[in-house]
N, C-alpha and C positions, 0 to 999 in steps of 0.2 A: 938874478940881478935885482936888488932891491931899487927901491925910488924915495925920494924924500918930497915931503908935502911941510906946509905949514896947515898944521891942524890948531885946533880949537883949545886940548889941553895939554898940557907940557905931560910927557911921560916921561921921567929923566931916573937917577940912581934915587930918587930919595921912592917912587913907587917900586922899582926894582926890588929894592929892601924888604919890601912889605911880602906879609903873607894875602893873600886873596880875602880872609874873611879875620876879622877880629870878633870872638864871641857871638858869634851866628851872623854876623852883619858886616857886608861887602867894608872894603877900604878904600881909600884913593887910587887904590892900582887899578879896581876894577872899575871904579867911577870914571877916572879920567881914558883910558882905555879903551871903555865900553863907548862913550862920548865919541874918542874918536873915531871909533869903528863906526858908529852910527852916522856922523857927519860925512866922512866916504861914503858908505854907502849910499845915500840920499843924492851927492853929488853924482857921482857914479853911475844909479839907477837911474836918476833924469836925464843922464844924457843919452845913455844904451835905451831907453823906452822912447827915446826921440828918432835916437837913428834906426830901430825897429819897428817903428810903429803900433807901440804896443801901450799900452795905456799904465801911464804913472803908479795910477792906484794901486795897479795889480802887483804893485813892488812893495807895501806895507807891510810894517812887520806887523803881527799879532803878540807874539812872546820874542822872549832874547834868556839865554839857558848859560850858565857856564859850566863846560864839562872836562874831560879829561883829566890828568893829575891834578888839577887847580881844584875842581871838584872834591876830588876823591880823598887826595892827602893834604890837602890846604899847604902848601908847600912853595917855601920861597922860592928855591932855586927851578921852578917850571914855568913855561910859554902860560900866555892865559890861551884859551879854547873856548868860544863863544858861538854859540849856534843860535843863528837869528833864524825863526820861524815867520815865515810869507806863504802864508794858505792858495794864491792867487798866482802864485809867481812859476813859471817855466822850469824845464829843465836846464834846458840852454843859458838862459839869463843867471839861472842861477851859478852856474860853472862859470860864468863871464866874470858876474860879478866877486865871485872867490877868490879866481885868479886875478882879476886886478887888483883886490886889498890886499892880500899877499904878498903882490909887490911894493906895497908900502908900510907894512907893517909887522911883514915875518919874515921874508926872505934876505940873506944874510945879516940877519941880526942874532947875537946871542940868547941863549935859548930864555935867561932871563927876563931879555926885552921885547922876545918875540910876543906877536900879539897875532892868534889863527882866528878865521872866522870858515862856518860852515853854517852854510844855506837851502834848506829843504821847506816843504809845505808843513811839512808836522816833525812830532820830537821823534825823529826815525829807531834811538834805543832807548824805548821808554824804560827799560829792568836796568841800564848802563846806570851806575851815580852818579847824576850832575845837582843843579841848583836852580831850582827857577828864579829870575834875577827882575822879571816883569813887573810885580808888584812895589819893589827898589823905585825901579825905574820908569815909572807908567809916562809922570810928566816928560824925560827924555824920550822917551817914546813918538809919544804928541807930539813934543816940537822938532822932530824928524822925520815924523810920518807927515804933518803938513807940510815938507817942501817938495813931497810926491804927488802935487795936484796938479 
């Protein structure tokens, strides 16, 4: 069962369309996407580190990766697959916080719109093709990782 949210950037048919990268460099699919993956997550983590007692910080990302077919074949018709790396962060929190983006972001949607997110301390198939997307993104980074103070 999916869930619907008012998120920060519209991901409607016109990012659907798009392939993942134009000429080596991310597009609005992966911009607006990754944004909102990021803004979940940030909501999300603050509030499971509150009712855990577990310290905000430790939910920071360090890098954000995209992998899977989006990665591999740059390819319209695929889910995007983003793996946020948090060196600090639990096993547990980490399963918590997957399956709740999930529900707002993958689960029943078409595979088009589907947006995955997977959560470890490090990039667990470094030989796998993905794309490091950190460098893109450092500033979104920054102003997600300060609402984990």
């Amino acid at each position: 069962m999916g869930f619907e949210a008012i998120l920060p950037k519209e991901y409607s048919q016109k990012e659907w369309k798009m392939k993942p990268f134009l000429e080596g460099f991310p597009t609005e699919r992966i911009s607006n996407s990754l944004e909102n993956v990021l803004y979940l997550y940030s909501r999300i983590a603050k509030g499971h580190a509150k009712s855990t007692n577990n310290a905000p910080k430790n939910y920071k990302i360090k890098e954000v990766y995209l992998v899977g077919s989006g990665a591999r074949e740059n390819r319209v018709d695929s889910d995007l697959d983003f793996l946020l790396v948090a060196p600090r962060l639990d096993e547990v929190s980490s399963n918590f916080l997957k399956s709740d983006i999930s529900n707002f972001l993958f689960c029943d949607r078409p595979k088009q719109e589907a947006v995955d997110v997977f959560i470890n301390r490090e990039e667990v198939h470094p030989g796998r093709e993905s794309f490091n997307l950190t460098d893109f993104y450092m500033e979104l980074l920054k102003k997600y990782n300060k609402k984990l103070r």
